[in-house]
C-alpha positions as CSV (number, residue, x, y, z in Angstrom):
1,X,3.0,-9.4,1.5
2,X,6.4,-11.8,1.0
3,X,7.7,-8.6,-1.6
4,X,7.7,-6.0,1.2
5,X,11.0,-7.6,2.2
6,X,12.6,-6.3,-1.2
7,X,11.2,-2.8,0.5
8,X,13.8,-2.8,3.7
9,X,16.1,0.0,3.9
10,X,14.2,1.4,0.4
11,X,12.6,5.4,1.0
12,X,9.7,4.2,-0.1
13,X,6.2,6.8,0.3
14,X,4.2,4.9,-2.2
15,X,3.2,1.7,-2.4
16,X,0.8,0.0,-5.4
17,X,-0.8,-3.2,-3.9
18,X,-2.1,-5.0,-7.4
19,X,-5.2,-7.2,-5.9
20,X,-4.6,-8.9,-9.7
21,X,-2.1,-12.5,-9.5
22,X,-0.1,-11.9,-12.5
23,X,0.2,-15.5,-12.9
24,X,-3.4,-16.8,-12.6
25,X,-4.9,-12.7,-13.0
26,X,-7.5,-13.7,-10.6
27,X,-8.6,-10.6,-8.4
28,X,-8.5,-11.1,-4.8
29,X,-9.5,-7.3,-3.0
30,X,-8.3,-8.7,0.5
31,X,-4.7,-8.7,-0.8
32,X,-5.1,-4.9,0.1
33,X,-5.5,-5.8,3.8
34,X,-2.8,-8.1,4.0
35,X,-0.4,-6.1,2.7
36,X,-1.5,-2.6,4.4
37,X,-1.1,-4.2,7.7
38,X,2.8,-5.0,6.8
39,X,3.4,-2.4,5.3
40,X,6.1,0.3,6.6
41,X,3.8,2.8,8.5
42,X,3.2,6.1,6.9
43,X,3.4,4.7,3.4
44,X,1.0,5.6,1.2
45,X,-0.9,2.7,0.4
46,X,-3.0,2.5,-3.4
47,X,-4.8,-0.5,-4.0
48,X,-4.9,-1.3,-7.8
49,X,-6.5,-3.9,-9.6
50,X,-10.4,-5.0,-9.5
51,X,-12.2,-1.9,-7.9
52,X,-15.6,-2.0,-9.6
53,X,-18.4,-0.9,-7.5
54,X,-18.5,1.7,-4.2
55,X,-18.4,-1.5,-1.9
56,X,-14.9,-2.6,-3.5
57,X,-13.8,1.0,-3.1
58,X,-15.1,0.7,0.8
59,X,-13.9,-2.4,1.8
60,X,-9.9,-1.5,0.1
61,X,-10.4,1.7,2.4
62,X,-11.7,-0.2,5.1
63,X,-8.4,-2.5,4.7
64,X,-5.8,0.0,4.6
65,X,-5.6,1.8,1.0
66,X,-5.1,5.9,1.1
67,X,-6.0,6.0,-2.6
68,X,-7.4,3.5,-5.6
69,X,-6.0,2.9,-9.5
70,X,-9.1,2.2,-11.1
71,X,-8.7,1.5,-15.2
72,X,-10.9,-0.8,-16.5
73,X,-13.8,0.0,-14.9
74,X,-13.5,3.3,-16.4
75,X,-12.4,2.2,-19.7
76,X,-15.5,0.1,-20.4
77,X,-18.2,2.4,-18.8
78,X,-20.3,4.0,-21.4
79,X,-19.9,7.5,-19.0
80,X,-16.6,7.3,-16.7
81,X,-17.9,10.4,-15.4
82,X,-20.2,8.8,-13.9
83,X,-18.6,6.1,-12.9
84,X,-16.3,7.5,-11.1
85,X,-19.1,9.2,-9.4
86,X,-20.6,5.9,-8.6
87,X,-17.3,4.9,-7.1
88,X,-16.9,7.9,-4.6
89,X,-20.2,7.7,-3.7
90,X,-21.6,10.3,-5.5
91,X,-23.7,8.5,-8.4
């Protein structure tokens, strides 16, 4: 939430929210919800980083995120089709 400051006075309509430290890459989903709820309003808000199962992809929606960047959950699934339909609740 302390970077949205280097956002003032920026056009920004997109907004990645990486739930991943980059110094300690421990994976925190609520980082989503503090951050949607400063962020500018009517930013698009993707939460990136950690989304594994449909209740991660649920509680980032349920925090604020319009859309998810999912990659390794896809990478390392033996059918990211299927996967992915797991994730939207599909599966």
């Amino acid at each position: 939430p302390e970077e949205l400051a280097k956002l003032e006075g920026l056009p920004v309509r997109i907004l990645g929210v990486n739930n991943r430290d980059l110094t300690t890459f421990e994976v925190d989903l609520e980082t989503t919800r503090r951050v949607a709820e400063k962020a500018p309003p009517g930013v698009l808000k993707v939460a990136e980083s950690g989304i594994k199962t449909r209740e991660d992809v649920e509680k980032v929606a349920r925090a604020g995120a319009n859309a998810i960047l999912v990659g390794e959950t896809l990478v390392t699934a033996p059918d990211p089709g299927a996967r992915i339909g797991e994730l939207l609740g599909r599966g």
